[in-house]
Residue frames relative to the residue before (quaternion, step in Angstrom):
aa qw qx qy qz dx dy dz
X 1.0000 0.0000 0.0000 0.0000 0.00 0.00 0.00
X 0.1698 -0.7884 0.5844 0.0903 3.30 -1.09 0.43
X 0.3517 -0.7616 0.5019 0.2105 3.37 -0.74 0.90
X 0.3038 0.8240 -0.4779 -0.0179 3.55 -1.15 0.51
X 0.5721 -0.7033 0.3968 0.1437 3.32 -0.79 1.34
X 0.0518 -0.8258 0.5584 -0.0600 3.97 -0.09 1.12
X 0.1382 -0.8247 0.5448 -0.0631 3.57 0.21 1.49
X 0.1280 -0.8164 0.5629 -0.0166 3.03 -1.03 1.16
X 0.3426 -0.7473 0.5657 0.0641 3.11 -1.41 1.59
X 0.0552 -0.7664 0.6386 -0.0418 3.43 -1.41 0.89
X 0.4382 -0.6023 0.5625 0.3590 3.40 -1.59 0.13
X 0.5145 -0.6467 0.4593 0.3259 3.74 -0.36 0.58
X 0.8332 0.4000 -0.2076 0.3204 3.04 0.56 -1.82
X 0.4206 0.7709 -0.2524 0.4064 3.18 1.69 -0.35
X 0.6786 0.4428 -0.2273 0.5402 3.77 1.12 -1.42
X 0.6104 0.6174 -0.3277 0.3725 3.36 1.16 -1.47
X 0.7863 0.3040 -0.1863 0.5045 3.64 0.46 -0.96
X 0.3038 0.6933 -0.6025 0.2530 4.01 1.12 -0.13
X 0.2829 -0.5392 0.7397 0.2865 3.01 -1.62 -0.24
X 0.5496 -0.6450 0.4335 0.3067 2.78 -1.97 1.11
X 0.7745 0.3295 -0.4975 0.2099 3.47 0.56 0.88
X 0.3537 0.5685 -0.6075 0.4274 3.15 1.39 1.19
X 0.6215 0.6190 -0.3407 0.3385 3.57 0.94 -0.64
X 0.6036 0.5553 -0.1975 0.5369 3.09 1.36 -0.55
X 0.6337 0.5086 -0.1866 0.5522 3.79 1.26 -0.28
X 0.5640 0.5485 -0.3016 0.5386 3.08 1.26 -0.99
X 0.4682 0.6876 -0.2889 0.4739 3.65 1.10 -1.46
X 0.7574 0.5466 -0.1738 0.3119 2.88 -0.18 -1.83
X 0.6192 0.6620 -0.1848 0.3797 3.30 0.83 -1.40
X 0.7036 0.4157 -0.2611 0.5139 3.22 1.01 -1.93
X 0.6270 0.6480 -0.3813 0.2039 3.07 0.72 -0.95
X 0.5759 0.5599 -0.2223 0.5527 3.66 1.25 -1.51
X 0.7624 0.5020 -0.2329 0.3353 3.65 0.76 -0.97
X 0.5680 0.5150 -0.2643 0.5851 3.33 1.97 -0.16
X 0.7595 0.4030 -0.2397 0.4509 3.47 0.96 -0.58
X 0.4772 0.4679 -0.4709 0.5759 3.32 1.32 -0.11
X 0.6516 0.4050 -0.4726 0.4336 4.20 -0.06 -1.12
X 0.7222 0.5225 -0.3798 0.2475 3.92 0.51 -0.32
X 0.6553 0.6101 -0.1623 0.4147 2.60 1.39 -1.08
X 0.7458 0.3356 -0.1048 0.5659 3.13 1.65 -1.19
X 0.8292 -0.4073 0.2260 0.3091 3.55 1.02 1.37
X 0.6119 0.4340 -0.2812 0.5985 3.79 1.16 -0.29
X 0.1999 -0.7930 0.5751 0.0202 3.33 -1.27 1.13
X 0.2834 -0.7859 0.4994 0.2292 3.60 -0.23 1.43
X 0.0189 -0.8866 0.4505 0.1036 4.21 -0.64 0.96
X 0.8238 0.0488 -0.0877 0.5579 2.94 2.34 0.82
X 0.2255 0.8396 -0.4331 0.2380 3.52 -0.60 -0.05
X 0.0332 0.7982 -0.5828 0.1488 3.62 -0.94 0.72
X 0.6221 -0.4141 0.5704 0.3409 3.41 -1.89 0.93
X 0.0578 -0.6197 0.7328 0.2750 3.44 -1.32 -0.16
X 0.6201 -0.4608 0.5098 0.3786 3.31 -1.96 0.40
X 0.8031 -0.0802 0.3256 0.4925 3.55 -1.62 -0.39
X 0.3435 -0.5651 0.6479 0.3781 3.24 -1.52 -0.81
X 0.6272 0.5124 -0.3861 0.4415 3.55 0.93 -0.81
X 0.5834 0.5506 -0.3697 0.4688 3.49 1.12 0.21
X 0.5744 0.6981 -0.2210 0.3659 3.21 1.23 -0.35
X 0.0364 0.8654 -0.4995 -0.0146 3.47 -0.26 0.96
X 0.2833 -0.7684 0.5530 0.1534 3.63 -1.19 1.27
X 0.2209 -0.6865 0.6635 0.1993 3.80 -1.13 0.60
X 0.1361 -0.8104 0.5681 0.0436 2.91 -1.48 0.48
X 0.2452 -0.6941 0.6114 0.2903 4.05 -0.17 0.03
X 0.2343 0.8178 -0.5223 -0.0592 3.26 -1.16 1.18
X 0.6680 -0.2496 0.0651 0.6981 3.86 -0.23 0.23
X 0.7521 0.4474 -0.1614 0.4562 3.88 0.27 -1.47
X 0.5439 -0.4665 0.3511 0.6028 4.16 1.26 0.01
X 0.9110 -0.2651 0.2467 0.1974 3.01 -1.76 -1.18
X 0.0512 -0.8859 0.4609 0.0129 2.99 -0.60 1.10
X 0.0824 -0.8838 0.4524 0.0857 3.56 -0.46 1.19
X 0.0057 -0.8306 0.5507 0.0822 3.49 -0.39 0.72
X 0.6170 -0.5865 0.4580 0.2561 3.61 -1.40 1.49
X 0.3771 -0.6566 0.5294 0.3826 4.18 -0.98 1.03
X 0.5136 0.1520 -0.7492 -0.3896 0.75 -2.18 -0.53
X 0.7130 -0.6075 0.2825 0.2070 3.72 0.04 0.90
X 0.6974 -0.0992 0.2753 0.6543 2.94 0.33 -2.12
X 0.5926 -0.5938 0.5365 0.0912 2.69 -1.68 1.56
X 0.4391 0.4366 -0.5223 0.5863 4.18 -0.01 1.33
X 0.8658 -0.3372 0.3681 -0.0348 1.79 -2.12 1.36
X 0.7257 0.4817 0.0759 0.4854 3.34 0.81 -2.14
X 0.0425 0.8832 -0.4605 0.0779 3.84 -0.53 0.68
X 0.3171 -0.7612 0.4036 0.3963 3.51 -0.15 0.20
X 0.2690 -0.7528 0.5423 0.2585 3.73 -0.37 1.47
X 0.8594 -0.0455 0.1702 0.4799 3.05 0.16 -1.54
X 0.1989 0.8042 -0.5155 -0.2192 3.68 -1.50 -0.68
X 0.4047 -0.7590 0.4247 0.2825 3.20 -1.61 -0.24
X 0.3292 -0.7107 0.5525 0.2852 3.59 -1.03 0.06
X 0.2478 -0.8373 0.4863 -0.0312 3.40 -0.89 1.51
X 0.0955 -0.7924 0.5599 0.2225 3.49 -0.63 0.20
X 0.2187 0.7963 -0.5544 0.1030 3.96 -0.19 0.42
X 0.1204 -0.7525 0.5765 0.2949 3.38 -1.36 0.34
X 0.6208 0.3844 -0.4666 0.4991 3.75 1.10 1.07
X 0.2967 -0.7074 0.6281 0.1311 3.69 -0.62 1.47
X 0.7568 0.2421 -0.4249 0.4337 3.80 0.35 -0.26
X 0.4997 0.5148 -0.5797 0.3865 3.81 0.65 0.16
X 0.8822 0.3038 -0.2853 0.2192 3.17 0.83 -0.81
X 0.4229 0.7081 -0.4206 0.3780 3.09 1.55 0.36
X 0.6652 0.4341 -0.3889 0.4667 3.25 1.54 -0.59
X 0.2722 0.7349 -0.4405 0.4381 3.84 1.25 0.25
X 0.8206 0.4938 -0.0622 0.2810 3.23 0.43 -1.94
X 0.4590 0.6439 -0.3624 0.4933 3.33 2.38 -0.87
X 0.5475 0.6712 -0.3617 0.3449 4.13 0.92 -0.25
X 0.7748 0.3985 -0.0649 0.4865 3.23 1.64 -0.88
X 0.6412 0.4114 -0.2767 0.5857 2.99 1.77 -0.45
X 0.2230 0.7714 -0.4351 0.4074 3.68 1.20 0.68
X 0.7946 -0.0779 0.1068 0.5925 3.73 0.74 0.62
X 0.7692 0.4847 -0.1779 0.3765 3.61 0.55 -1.38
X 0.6137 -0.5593 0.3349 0.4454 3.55 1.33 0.25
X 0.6879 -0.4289 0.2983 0.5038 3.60 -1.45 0.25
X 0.2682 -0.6622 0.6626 0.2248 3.38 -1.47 0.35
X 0.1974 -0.7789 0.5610 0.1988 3.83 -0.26 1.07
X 0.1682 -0.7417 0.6421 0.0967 4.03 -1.39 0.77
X 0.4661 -0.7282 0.5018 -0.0246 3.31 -1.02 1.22
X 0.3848 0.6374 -0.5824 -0.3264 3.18 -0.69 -0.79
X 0.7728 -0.4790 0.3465 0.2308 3.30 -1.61 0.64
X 0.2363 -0.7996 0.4466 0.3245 3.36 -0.41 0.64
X 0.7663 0.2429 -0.1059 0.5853 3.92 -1.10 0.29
X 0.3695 0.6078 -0.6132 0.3435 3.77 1.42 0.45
X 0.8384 -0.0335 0.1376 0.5263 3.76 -1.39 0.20
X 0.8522 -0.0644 0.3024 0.4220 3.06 -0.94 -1.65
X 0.4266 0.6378 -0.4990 0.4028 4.40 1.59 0.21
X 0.7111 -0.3887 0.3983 0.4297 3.44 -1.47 -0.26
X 0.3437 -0.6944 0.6154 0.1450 3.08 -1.44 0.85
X 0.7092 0.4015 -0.1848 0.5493 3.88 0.94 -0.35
C-alpha cells in the first residue's frame, strides 16, 4: 500500500457565504466519496476541515529567533480548506474516486507520501 495525501483547494469566501444547503451537498459529496474509497479498496487513515486561513499562522527562524506572522500566507483566491490521507494500492482507481470532489469544488491535488508504506522515499 502506499500512502497518499490529496489536499484540497477552495475559495474561502465562497464556503463563508454558502448556504447551509450547498454546505450540506458539499457534505454529501464527501460523504459518497468515502463510501466509494471503501467500497473500492482504499482505506481513509485521516484527514480534516481546516480553519480559515486568516487563522493561520506561519513561523519562521530568523537571525533574532522566531518570528510568527498572522495568515493568510499567499495572496490567491484559492486556499488549502481541507484534506485527506489515503492508503491505496491503485492510484488510478483512486484518482477516479477523487473526480467526486473535483465535481465543482476545484482540482483535487494527489500526493504520494514520502517514506509512506510502500511511496517514494527520495
Amino acid at each position: 500500500m502506499t500512502t497518499y495525501v490529496l489536499l484540497l483547494p477552495g475559495d474561502e469566501s465562497t464556503w463563508e457565504s454558502a448556504s447551509e444547503q450547498v454546505r450540506a451537498d458539499v457534505y454529501a459529496r464527501h460523504g459518497e466519496f468515502a463510501r466509494l474509497l471503501a467500497e473500492r479498496g482504499h482505506t481513509i487513515t485521516g484527514g480534516a476541515e481546516l480553519t480559515h486561513s486568516r487563522e493561520a499562522r506561519q513561523v519562521r527562524r530568523t537571525d533574532s529567533g522566531i518570528a510568527v506572522t498572522e495568515g493568510p500566507y499567499a495572496e490567491t483566491v484559492e486556499q488549502l480548506t481541507g484534506f485527506y490521507v489515503v492508503e491505496s494500492d491503485d492510484l488510478d482507481d483512486l484518482l477516479e474516486v477523487c473526480g467526486v470532489l473535483a465535481d465543482g469544488d476545484g482540482p483535487v491535488e494527489v500526493r504520494a507520501a514520502v517514506g509512506g508504506a510502500d511511496g517514494p522515499t527520495s
